[in-house]
mmCIF file of the N, C-alpha and C atoms, coordinates in Angstrom:
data_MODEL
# 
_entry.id   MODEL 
# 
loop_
_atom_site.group_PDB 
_atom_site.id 
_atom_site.type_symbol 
_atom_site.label_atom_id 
_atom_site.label_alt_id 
_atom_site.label_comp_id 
_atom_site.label_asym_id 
_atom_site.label_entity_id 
_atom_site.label_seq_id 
_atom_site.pdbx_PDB_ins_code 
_atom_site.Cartn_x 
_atom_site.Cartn_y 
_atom_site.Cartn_z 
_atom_site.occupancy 
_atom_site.B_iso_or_equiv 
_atom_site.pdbx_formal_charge 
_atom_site.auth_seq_id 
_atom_site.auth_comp_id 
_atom_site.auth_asym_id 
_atom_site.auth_atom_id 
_atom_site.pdbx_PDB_model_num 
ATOM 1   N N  . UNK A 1 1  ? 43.851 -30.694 -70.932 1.00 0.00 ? 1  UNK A N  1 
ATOM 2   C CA . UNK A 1 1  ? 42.637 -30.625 -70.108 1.00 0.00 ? 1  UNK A CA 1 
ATOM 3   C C  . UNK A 1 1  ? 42.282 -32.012 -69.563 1.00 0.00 ? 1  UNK A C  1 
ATOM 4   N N  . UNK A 1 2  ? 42.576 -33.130 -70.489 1.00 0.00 ? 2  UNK A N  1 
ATOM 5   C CA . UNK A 1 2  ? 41.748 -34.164 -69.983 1.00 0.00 ? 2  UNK A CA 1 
ATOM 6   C C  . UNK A 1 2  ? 42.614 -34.913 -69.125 1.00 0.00 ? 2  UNK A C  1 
ATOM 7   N N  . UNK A 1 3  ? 44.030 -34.567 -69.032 1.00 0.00 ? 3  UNK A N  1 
ATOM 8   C CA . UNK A 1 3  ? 45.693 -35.146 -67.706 1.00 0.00 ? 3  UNK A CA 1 
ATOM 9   C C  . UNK A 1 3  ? 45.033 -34.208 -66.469 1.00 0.00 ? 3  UNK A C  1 
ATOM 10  N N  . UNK A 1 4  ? 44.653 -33.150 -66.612 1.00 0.00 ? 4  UNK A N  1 
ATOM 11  C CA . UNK A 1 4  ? 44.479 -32.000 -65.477 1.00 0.00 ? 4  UNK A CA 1 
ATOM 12  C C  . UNK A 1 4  ? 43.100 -33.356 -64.613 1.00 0.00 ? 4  UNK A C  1 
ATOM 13  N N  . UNK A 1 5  ? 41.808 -33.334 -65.267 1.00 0.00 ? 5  UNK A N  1 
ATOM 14  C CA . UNK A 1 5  ? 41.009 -33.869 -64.766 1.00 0.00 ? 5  UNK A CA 1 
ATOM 15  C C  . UNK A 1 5  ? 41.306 -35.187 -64.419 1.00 0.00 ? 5  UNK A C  1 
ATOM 16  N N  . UNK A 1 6  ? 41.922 -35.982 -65.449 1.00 0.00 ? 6  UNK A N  1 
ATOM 17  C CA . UNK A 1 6  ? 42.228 -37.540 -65.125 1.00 0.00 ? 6  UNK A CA 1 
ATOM 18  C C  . UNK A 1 6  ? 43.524 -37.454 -63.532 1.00 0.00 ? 6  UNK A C  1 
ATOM 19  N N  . UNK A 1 7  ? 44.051 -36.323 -63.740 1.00 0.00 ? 7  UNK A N  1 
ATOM 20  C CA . UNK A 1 7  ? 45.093 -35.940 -62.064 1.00 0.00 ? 7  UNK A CA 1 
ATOM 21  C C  . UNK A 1 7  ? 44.418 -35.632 -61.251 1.00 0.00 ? 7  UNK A C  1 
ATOM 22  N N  . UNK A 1 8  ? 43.388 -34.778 -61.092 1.00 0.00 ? 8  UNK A N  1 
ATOM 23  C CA . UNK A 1 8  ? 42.175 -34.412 -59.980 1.00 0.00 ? 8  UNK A CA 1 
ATOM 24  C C  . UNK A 1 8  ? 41.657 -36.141 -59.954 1.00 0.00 ? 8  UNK A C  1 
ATOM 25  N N  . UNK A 1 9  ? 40.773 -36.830 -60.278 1.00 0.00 ? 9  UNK A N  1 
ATOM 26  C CA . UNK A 1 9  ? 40.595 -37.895 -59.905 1.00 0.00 ? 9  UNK A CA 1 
ATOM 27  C C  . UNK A 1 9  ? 41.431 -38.448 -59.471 1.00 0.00 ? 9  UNK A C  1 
ATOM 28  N N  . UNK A 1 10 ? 42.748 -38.772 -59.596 1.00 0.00 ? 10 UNK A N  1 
ATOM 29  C CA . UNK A 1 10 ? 43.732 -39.780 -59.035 1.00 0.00 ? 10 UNK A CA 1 
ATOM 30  C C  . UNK A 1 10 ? 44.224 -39.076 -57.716 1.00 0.00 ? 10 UNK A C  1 
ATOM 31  N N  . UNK A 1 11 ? 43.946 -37.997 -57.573 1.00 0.00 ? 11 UNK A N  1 
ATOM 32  C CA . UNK A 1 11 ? 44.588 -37.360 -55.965 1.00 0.00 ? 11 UNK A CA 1 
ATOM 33  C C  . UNK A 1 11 ? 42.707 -37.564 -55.220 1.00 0.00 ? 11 UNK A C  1 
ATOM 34  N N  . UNK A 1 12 ? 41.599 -37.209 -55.717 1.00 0.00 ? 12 UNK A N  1 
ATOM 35  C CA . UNK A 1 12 ? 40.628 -37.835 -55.187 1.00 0.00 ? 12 UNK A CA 1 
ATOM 36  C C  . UNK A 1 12 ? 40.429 -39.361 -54.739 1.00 0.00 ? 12 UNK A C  1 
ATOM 37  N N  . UNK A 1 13 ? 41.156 -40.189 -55.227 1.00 0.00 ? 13 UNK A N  1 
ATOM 38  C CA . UNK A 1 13 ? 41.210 -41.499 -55.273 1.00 0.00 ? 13 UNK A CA 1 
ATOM 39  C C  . UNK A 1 13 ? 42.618 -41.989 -54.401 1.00 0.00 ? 13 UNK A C  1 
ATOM 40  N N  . UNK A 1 14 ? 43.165 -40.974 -54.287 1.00 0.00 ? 14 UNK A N  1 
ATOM 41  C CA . UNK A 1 14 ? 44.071 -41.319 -53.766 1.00 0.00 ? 14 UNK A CA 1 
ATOM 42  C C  . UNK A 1 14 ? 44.443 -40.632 -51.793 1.00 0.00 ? 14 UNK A C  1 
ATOM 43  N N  . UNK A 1 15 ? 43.633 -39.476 -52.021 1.00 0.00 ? 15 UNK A N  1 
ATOM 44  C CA . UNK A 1 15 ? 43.908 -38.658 -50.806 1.00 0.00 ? 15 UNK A CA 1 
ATOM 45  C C  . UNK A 1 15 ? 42.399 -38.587 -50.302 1.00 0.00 ? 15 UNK A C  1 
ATOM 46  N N  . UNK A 1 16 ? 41.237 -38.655 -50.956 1.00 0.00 ? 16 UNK A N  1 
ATOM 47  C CA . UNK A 1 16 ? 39.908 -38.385 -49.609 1.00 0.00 ? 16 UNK A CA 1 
ATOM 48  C C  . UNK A 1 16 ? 39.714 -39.283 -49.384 1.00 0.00 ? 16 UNK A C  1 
ATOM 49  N N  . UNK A 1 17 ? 39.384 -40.927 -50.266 1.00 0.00 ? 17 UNK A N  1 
ATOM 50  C CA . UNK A 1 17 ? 39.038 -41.750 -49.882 1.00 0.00 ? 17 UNK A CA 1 
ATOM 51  C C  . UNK A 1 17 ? 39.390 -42.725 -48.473 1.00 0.00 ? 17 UNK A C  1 
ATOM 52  N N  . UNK A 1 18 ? 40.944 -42.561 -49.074 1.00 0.00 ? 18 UNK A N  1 
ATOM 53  C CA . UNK A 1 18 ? 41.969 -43.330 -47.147 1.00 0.00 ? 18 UNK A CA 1 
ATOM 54  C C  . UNK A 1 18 ? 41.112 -42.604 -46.341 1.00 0.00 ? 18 UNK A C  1 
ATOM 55  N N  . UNK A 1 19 ? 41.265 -40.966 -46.420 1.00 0.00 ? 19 UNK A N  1 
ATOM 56  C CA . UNK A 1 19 ? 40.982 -40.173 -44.802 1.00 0.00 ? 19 UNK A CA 1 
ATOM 57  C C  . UNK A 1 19 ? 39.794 -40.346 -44.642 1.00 0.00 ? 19 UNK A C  1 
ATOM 58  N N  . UNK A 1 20 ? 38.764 -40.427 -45.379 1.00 0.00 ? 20 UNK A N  1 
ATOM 59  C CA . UNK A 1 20 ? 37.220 -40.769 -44.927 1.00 0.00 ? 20 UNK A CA 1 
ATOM 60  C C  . UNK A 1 20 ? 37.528 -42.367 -44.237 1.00 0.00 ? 20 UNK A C  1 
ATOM 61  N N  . UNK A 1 21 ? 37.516 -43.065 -44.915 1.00 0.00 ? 21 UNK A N  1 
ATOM 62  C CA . UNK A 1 21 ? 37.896 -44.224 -44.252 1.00 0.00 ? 21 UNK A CA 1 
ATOM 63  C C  . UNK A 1 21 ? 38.497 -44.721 -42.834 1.00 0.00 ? 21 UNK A C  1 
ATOM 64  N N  . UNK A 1 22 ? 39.552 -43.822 -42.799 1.00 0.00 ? 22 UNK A N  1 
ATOM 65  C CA . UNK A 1 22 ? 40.311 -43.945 -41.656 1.00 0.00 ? 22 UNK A CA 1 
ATOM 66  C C  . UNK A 1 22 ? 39.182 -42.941 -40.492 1.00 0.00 ? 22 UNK A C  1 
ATOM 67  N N  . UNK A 1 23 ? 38.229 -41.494 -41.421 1.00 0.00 ? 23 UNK A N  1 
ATOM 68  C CA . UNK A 1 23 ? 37.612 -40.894 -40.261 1.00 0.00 ? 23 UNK A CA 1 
ATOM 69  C C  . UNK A 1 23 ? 36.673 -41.475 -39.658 1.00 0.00 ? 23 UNK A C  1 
ATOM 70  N N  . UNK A 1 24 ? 35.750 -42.653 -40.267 1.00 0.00 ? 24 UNK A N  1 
ATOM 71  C CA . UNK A 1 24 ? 34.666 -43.896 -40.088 1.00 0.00 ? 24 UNK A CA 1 
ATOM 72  C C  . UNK A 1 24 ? 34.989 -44.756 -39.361 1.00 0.00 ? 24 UNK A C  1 
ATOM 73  N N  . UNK A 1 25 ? 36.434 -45.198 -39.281 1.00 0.00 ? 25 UNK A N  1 
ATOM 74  C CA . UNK A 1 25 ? 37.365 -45.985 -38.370 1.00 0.00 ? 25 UNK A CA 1 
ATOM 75  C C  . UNK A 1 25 ? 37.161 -45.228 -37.166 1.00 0.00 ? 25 UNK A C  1 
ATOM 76  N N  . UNK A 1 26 ? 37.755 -43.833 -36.879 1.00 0.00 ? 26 UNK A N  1 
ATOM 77  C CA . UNK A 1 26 ? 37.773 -43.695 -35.842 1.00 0.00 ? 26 UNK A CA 1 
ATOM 78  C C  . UNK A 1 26 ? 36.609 -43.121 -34.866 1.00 0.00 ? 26 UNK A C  1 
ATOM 79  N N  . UNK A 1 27 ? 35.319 -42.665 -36.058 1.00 0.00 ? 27 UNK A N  1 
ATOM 80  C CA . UNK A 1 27 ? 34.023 -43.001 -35.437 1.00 0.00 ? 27 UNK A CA 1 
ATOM 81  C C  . UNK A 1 27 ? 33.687 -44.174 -34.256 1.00 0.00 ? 27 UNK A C  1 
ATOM 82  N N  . UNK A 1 28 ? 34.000 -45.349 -35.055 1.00 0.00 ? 28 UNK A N  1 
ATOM 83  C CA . UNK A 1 28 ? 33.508 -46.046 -34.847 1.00 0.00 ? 28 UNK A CA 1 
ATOM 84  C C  . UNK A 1 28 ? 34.250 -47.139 -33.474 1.00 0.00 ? 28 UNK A C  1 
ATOM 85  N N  . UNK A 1 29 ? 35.680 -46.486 -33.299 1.00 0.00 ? 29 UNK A N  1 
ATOM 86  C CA . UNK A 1 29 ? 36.412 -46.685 -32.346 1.00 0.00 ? 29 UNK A CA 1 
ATOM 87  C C  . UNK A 1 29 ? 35.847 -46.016 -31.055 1.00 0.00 ? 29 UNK A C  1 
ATOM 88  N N  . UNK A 1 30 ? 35.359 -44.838 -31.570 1.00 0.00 ? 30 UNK A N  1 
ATOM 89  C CA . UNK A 1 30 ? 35.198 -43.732 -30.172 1.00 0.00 ? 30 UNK A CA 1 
ATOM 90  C C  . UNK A 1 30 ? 33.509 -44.535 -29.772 1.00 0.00 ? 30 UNK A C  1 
ATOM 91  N N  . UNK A 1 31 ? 32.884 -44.900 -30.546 1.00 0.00 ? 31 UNK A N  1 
ATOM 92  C CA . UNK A 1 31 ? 31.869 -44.873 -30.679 1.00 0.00 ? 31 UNK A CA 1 
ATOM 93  C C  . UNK A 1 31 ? 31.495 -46.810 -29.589 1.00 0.00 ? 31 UNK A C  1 
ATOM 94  N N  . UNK A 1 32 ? 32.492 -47.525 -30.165 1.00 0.00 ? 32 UNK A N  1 
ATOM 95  C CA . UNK A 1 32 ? 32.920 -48.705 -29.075 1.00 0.00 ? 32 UNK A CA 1 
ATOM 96  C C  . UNK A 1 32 ? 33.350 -48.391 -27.735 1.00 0.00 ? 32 UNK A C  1 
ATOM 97  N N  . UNK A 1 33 ? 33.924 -47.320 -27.278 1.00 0.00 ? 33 UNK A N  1 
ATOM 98  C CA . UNK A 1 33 ? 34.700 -46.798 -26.461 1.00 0.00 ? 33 UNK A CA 1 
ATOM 99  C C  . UNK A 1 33 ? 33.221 -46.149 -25.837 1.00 0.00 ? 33 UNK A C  1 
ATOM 100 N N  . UNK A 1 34 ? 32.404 -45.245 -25.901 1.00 0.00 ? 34 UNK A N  1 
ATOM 101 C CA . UNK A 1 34 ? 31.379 -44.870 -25.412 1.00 0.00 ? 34 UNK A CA 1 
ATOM 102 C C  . UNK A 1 34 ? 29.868 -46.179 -24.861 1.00 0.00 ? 34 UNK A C  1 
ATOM 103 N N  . UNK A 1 35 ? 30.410 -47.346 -25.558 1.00 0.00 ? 35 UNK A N  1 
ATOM 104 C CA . UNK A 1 35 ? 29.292 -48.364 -25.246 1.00 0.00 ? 35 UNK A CA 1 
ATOM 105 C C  . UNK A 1 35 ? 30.235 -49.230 -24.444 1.00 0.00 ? 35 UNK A C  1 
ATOM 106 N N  . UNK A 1 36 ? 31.465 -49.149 -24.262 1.00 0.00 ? 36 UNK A N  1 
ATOM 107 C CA . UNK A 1 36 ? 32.025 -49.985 -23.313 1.00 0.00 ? 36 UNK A CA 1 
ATOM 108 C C  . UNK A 1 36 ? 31.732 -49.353 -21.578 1.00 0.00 ? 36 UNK A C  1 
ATOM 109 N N  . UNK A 1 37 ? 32.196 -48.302 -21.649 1.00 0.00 ? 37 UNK A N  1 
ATOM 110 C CA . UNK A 1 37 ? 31.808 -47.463 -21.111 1.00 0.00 ? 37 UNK A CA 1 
ATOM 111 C C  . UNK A 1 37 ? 30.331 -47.317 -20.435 1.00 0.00 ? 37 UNK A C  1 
ATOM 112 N N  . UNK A 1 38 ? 29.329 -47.192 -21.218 1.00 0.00 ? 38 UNK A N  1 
ATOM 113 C CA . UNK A 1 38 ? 27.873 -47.621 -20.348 1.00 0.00 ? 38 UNK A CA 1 
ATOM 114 C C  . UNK A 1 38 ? 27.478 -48.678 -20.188 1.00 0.00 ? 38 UNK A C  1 
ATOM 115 N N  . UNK A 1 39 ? 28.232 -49.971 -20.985 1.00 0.00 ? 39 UNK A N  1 
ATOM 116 C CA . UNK A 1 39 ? 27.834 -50.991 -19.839 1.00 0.00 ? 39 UNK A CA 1 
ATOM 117 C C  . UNK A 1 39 ? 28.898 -51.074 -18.427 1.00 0.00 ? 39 UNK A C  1 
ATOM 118 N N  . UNK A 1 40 ? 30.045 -50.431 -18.325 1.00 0.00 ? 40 UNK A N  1 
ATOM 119 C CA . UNK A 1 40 ? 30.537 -50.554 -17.183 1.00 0.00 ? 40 UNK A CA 1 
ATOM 120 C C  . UNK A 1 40 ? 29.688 -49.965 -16.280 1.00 0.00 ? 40 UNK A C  1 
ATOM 121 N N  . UNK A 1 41 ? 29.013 -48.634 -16.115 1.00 0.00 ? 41 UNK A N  1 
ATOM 122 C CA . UNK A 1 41 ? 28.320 -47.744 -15.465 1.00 0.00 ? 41 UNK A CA 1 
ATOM 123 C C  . UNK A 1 41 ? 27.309 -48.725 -15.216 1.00 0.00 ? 41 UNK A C  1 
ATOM 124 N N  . UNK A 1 42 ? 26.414 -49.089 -15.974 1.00 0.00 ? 42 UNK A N  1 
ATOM 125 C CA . UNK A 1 42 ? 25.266 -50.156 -15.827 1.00 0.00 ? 42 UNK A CA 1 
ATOM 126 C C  . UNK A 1 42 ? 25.805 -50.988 -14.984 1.00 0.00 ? 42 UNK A C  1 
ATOM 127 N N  . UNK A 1 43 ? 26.400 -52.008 -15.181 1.00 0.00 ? 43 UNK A N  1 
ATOM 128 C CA . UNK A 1 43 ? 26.946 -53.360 -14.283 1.00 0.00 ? 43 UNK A CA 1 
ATOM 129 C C  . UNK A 1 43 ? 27.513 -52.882 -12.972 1.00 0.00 ? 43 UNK A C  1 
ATOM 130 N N  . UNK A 1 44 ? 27.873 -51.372 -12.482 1.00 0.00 ? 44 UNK A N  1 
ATOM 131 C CA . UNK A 1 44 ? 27.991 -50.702 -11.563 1.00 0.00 ? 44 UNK A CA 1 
ATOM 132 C C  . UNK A 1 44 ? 26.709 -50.494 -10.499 1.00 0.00 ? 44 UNK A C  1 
ATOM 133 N N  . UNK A 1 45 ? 26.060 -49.861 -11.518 1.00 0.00 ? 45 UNK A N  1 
ATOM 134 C CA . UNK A 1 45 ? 24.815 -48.935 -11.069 1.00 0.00 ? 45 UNK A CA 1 
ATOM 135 C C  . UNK A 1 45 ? 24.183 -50.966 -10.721 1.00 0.00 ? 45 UNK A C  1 
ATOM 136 N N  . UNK A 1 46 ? 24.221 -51.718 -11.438 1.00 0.00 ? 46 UNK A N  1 
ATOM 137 C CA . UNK A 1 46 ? 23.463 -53.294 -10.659 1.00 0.00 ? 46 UNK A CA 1 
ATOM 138 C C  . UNK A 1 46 ? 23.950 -53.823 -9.582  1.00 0.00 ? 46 UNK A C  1 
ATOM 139 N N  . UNK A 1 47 ? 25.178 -53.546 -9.397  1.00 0.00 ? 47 UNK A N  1 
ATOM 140 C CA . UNK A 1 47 ? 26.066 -54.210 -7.902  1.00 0.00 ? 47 UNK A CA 1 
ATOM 141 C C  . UNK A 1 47 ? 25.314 -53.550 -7.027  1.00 0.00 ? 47 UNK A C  1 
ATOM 142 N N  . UNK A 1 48 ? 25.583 -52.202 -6.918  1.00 0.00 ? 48 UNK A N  1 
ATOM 143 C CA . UNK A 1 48 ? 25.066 -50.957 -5.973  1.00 0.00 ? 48 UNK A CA 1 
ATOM 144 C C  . UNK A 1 48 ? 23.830 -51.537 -5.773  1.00 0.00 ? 48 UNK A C  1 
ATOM 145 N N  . UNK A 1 49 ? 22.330 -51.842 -6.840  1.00 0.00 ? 49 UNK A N  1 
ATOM 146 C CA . UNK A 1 49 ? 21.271 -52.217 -6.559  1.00 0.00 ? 49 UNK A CA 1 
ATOM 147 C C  . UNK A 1 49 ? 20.661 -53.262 -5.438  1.00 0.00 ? 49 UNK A C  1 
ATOM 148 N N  . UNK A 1 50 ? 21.960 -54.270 -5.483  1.00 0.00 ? 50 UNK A N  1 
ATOM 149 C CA . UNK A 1 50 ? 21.700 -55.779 -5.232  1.00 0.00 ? 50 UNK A CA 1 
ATOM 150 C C  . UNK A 1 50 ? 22.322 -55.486 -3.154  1.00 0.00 ? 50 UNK A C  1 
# 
């Protein structure tokens, strides 16, 4: 019983943690990618103004 549980932790430790990680990564990629993005539109939308 206590190899069964001490193996569930080590595949928890071993398999969700990377993919959360890596899914926060790519949050946060898309999430750069969406603010690059409205300042291009902005610095657009100011040429047009001027």
């Amino acid at each position: 019983m206590g190899e069964l549980i001490g193996c569930l932790i080590a595949g928890y430790l071993c398999i969700y943690l990377p993919w959360r990680a890596s899914q926060k990564e790519e949050s946060r990629k898309r999430q750069d990618m969406y603010n690059n993005l409205n300042k291009k539109s902005v610095d657009e939308m100011e040429k047009w103004r001027k």
